[in-house]
LOSE-250224 format. One record per residue (C-alpha): residue number from 1; residue in three letters; x, y, z. Coordinates in steps of 0.25 Angstrom, whole numbers, m for minus. Layout:
R   num   residu      px      py      pz
R   NUM      ALA       X       Y       Z
...
//
This chain:
R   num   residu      px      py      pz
R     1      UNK       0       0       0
R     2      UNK       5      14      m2
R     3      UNK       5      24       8
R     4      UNK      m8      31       3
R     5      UNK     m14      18       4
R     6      UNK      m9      17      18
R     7      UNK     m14      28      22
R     8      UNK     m28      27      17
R     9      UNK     m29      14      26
R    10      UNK     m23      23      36
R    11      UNK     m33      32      36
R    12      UNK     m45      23      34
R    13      UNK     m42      14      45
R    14      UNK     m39      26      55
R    15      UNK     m54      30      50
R    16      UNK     m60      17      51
R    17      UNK     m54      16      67
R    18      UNK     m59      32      68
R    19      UNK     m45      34      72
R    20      UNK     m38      47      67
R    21      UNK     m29      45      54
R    22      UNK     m19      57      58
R    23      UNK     m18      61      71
R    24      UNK     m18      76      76
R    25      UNK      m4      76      80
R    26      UNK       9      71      74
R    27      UNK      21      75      84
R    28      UNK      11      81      92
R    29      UNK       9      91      80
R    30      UNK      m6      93      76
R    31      UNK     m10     100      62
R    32      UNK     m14     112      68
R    33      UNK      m1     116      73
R    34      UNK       3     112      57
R    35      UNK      m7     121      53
R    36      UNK      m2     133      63
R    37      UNK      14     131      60
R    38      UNK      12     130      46
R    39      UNK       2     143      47
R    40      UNK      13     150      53
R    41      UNK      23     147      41
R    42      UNK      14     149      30
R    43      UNK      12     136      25
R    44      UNK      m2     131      31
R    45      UNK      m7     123      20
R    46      UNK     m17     111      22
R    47      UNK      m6     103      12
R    48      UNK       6     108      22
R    49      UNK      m3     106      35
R    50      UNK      m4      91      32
R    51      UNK       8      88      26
R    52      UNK      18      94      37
R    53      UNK       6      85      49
R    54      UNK      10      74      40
R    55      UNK      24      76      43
R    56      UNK      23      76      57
R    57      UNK      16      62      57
R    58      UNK      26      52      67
R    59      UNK      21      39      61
R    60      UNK      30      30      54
R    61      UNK      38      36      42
R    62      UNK      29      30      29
R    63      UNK      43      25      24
R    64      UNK      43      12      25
R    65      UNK      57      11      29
R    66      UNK      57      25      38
R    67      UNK      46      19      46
R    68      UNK      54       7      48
R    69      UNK      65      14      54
R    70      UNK      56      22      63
R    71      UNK      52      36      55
R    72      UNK      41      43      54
R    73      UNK      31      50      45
R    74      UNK      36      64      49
R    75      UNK      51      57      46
R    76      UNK      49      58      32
R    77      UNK      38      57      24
R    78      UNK      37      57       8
R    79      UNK      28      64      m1
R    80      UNK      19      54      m2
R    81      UNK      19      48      13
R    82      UNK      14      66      16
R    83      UNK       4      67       5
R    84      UNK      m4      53      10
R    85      UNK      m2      56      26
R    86      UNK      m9      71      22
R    87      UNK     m18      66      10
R    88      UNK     m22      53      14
R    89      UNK     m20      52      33
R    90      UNK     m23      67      35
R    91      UNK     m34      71      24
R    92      UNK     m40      57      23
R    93      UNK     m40      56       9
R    94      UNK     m34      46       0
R    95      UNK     m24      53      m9
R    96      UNK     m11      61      m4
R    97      UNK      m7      72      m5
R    98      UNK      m3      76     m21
R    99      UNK      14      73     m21
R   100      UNK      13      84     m31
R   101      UNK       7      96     m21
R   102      UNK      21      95     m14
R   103      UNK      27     108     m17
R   104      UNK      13     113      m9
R   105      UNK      13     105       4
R   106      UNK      28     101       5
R   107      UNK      38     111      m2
R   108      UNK      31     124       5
R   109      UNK      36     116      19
R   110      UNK      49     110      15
R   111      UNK      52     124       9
R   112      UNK      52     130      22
R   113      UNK      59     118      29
R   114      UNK      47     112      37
R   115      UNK      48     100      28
R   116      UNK      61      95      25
R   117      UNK      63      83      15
R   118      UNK      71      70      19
R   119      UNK      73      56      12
R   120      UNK      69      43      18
R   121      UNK      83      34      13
R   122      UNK      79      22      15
R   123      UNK      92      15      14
R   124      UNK      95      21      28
R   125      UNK      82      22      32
R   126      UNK      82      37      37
R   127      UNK      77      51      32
R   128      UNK      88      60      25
R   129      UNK      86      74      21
R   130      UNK      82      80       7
R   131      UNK      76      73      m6
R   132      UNK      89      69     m10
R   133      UNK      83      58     m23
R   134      UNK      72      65     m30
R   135      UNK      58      59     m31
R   136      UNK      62      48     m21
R   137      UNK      50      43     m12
R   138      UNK      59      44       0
R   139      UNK      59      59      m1
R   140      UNK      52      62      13
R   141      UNK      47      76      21
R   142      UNK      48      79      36
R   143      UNK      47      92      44
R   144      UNK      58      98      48
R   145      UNK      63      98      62
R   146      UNK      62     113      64
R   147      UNK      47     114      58
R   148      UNK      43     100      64
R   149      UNK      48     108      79
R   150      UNK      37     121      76
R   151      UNK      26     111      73
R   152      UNK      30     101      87
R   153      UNK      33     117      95
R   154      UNK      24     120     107
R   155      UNK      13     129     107
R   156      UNK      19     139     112
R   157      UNK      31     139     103
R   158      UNK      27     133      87
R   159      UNK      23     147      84
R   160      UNK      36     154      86
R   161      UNK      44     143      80
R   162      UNK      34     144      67
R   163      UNK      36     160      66
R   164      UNK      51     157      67
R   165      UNK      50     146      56
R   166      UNK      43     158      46
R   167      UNK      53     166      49
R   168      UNK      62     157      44
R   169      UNK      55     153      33
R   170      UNK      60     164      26
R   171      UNK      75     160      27
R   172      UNK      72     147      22
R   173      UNK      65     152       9
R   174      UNK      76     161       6
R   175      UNK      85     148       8
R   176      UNK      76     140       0
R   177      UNK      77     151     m14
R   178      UNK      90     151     m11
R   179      UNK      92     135     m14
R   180      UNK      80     135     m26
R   181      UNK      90     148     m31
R   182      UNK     101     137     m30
R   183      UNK      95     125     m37
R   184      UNK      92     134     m49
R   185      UNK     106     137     m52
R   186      UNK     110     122     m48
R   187      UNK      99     120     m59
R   188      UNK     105     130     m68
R   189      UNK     120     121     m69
R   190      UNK     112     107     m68
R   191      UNK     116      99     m80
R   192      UNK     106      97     m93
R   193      UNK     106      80     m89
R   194      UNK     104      85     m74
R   195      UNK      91      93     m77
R   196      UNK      86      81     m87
R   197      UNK      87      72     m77
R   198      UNK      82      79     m66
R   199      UNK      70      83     m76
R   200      UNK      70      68     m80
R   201      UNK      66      64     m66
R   202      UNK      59      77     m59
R   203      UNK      50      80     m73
R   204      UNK      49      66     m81
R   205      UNK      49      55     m70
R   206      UNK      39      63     m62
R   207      UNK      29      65     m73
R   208      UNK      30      52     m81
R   209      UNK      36      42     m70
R   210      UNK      27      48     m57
R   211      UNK      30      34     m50
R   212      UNK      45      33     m52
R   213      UNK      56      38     m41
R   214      UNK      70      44     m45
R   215      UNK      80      33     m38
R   216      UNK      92      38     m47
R   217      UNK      97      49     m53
R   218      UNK     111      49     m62
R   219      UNK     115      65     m60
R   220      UNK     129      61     m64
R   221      UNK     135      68     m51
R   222      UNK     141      62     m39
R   223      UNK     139      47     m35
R   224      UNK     131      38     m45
R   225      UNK     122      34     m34
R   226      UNK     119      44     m23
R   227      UNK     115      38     m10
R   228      UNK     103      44     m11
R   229      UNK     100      38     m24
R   230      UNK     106      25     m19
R   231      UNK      94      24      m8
R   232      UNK      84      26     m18
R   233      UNK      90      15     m27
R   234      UNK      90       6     m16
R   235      UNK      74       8     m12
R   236      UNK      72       6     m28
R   237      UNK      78      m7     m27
R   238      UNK      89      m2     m36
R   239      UNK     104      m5     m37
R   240      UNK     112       2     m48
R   241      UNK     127      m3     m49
R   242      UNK     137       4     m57
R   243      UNK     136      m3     m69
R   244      UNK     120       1     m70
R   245      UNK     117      13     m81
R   246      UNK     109      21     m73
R   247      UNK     100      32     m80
R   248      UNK      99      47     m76
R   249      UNK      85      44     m68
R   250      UNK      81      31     m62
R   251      UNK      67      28     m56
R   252      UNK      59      19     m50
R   253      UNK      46      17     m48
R   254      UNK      41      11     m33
R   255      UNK      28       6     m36
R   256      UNK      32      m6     m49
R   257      UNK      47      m5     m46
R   258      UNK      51       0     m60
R   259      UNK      62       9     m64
R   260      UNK      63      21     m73
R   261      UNK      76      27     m81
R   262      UNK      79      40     m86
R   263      UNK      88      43     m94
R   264      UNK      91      59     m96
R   265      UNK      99      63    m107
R   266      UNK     104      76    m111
R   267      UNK     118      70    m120
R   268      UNK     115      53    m119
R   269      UNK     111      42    m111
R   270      UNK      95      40    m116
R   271      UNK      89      28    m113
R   272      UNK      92      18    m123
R   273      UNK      90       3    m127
R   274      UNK     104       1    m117
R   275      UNK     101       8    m106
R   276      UNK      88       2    m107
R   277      UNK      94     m11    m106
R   278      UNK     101      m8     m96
R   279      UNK      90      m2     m87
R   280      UNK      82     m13     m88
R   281      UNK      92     m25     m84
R   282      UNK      94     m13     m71
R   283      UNK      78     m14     m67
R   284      UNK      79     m28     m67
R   285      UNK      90     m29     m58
R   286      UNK      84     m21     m50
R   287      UNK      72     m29     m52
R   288      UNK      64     m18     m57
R   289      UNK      52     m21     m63
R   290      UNK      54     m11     m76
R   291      UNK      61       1     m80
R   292      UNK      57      13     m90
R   293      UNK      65      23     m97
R   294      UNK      67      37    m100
R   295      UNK      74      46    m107
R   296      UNK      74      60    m104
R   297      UNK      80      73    m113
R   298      UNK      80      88    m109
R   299      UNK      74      92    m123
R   300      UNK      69      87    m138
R   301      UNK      81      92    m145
R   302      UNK      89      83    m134
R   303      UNK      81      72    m137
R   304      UNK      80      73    m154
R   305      UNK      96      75    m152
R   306      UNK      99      62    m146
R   307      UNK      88      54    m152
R   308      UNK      88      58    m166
R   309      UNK     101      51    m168
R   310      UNK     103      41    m155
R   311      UNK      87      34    m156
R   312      UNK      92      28    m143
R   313      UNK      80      29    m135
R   314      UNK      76      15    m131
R   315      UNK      63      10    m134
R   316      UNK      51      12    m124
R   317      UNK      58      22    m115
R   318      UNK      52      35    m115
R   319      UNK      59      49    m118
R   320      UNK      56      62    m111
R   321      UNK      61      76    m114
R   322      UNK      62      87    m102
R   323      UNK      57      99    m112
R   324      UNK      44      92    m113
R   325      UNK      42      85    m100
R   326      UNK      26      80    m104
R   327      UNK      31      68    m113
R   328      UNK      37      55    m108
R   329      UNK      39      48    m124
R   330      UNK      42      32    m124
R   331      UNK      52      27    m134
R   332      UNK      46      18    m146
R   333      UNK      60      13    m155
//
């Protein structure tokens, strides 16, 4: 069962034993005194209430393996385990909340350092800081320690600390436009095949693979395999040895244990008939249960340079071209 499913069972035998689904306190916090700190800092919206109670729940963490090692909910909690606890535990329906309505109910507190984002690695079983692989399920939210103390304060003291923390705010906002200024100029000096494959995995794979996670990304700098990437692999059920031709992007998908490759090319590298091949014989060593294929470019001219003469394009991949991101075109030789 998936954890909305769970969570509806939850819910409907809570109801059935007239028993209450959520109570009104987690870590002796109730909504109200949500609803009042978030009042104070200018972020009181019904999304943010719920989602920021939902991250003072202290039951057992929703990651399997976190739970085992004796985390919580308020530990760690993905995307997905926040939007059922809100849509499904606290508002008694049956859908979560939209993944997509994140930049509303979670970036405005993340901004402001109330949440803060950590990592379940569950080859040492512990939450790190940061989203360190992109799309990953194991990408979690907690509170942070300084806001998570305003919300716990005494009565006669959560309003001061919450006033302070506005006053603050406006220090952290500076510092914030000072990194987005810095990740625009790092953008500027990114190379061409960097921004294709960043493009190849945040644009295509999110439209056209929706089910499929990053596990590996060939950027070309530093170690082959980052430990980050190397915990991932391991979760996939994925070992890649040196002798393995690794594409640009690799992904898997959790639900039929398949695996996706994508190949972005801004000189060579396309996916042919070899690398095919070789792919293949990869997903059944790992005992994957298929493998698709993609070839990205950044433009038309890009692709009708390389192909009007190469043809090389094996036959039931599919082609995709960043300056027109709406097509995802399959391959017939």
């Amino acid at each position: 069962m998936g954890i909305e499913d769970v969570a509806i069972a939850r819910r409907l035998e809570a109801q059935r034993n007239e028993e209450q689904v959520v109570p009104d306190s987690y870590q002796g916090v109730t909504k109200q005194r949500v609803i009042d700190v978030l009042s104070i800092i200018d972020r009181c919206t019904n999304n943010m209430v719920d989602v920021v109670y939902s991250l003072l729940c202290d039951e057992p963490s929703w990651y399997k393996k976190a739970d085992h090692s004796g985390y919580r909910f308020c530990d760690g909690a993905s995307v997905a385990h926040i939007g059922t606890h809100v849509g499904i535990l606290q508002r008694g329906g049956n859908l979560k909340l939209d993944r997509e309505g994140r930049d509303y109910w979670l970036k405005p507190l993340w901004e402001i350092v109330a949440i803060e984002k950590v990592y379940f690695d569950s080859s040492d079983e512990e939450f790190k800081p940061g989203h360190p692989i992109a799309k990953s399920s194991n990408s979690a939210y907690r509170l942070s320690a300084e806001f998570l103390a305003i919300l716990k304060a005494p009565d006669n003291l959560w309003l001061t600390l919450a006033q302070d923390w506005v006053q603050m705010s406006v220090q952290r906002e500076r510092l914030a436009l000072q990194a987005t200024q810095a990740l625009a100029t790092a953008n500027t000096v990114e190379s061409a095949h960097s921004q294709l494959i960043r493009a190849s995995y945040e644009v295509y794979a999110t439209r056209f693979l929706p089910n499929y996670q990053v596990i590996y990304v060939d950027d070309g700098d530093g170690d082959r395999i980052t430990p980050e990437q190397r915990n991932v692999l391991a979760e996939a059920g994925v070992t890649i040895t040196i002798d393995d031709p690794m594409p640009d992007v690799l992904l898997w998908n959790r639900q039929d244990n398949c695996l996706w490759v994508i190949e972005a090319v801004t000189s060579d590298g396309e996916v042919d008939i070899h690398k095919m091949q070789s792919m293949r014989a990869f997903a059944l060593r790992n005992r994957k249960t298929n493998i698709g294929f993609t070839t990205t470019y950044p433009t038309w001219k890009k692709a009708a340079e390389r192909q009007s003469t190469l043809k090389n394009l094996a036959d039931s991949s599919y082609m995709w071209i960043q300056e027109d991101p709406s097509r995802n075109i399959e391959i017939h030789q």
